[in-house]
N, C-alpha and C positions, 0 to 999 in steps of 0.2 A: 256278222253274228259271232259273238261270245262263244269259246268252246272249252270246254275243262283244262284242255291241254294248250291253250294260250298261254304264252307268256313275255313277260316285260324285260329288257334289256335294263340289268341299276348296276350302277359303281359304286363301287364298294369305300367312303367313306375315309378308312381307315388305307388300307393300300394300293388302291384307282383301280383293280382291275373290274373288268364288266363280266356280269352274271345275269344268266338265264332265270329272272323269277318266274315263277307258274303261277294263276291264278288262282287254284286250289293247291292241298295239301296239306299233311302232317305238321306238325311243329310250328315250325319260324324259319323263313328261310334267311340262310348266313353265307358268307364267301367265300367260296368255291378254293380261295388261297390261302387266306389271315383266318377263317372261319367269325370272324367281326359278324353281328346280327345286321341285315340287309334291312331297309325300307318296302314294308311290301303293300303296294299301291293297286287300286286292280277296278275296271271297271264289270257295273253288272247290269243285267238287266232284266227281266219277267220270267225267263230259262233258265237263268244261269245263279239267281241269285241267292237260292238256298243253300246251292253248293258253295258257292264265294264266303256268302255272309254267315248265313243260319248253322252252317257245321263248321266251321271255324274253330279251332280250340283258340284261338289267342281272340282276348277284347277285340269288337269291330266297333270301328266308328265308321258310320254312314253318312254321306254327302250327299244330300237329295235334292238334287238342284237340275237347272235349267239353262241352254242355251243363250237366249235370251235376257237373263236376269242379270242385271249388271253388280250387285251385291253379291252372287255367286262367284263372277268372277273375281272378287276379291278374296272373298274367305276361299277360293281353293288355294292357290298358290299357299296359306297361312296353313292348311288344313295338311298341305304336302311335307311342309318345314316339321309340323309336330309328328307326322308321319318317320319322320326322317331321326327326329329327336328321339324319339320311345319306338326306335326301331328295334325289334326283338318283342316288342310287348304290346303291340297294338297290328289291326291290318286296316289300311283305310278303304274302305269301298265307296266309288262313287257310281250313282246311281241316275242316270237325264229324265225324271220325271216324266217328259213329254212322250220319253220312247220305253218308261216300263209303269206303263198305267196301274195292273195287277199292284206292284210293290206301292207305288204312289198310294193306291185304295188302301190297303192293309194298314200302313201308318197313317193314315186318312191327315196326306201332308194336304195343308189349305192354304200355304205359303209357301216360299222359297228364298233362301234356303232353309230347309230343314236340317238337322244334324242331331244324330242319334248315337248313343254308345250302347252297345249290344256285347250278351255274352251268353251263347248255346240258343241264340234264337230268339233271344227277349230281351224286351228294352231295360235299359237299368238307368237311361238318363236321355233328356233332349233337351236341345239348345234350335229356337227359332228365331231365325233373322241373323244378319251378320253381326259379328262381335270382331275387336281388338284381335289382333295374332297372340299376344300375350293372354288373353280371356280366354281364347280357345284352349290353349296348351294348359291352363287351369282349370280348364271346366270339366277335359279330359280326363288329369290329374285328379280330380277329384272324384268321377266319375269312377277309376279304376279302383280308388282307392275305397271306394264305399261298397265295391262289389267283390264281397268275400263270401266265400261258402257258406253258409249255414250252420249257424254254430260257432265259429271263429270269431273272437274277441279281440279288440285293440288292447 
């Protein structure tokens, strides 16, 4: 079981050393040494996942996928690298369909993978089915980039 206070061991990119990510939290988390913005990866599930995703202050992109699905395991590994690339600006949440029904129903996914960019709890973009590693890290990018306050002008 998921707990608030779970967290992921990541190295730090820029100067190797290894950090404590938390699952939930403030900000963005950064390294503990160089202060370099961290990769923050995190799984969730029916409990856990408002906290994870829904309060979030940075862009969530959603992984709604399945043990199972051989297209999933592809786009994760793709899904981890853009993770890693627009770390400081994104959290990636992945989520196993199979074991968070609740969340599957809500985004009423009817495939997998599903993949969504969320920001304060609501969708602002979704991508169905696998795509290119390169397609991803654009779709995201384009995703962040369309979701601006209200009011705010290019």
């Amino acid at each position: 079981m998921t707990t608030q206070t779970e967290t992921n061991v990541v190295e730090c990119a820029k100067c190797g050393r290894r950090n404590r990510v938390p699952a939930t939290g403030d900000g963005e988390p950064r390294c503990g040494n160089c202060r370099a913005p961290l990769p923050w990866i995190v799984d969730a599930d029916d409990e856990t996942f408002a906290d994870v995703a829904d309060r979030s202050r940075l862009p969530v992109v959603v992984d709604l996928w399945a043990t199972w699905c051989g297209p999933c395991r592809m786009v994760s590994p793709a899904l981890e690298q853009v993770a890693r690339d627009l770390a400081g600006r994104i959290k990636l949440v992945k989520v196993d369909v199979d074991k968070a029904r609740l969340v599957s129903e809500r985004f009423r996914v009817q495939a997998v993978p599903t993949l969504l960019v969320m920001r304060a709890g609501q969708v602002v973009s979704t991508q169905l089915g696998a795509v290119p590693a390169a397609r991803l890290r654009t779709w995201v990018e384009e995703a962040l980039a369309e979701d601006r306050p209200a009011g705010e002008q290019t």
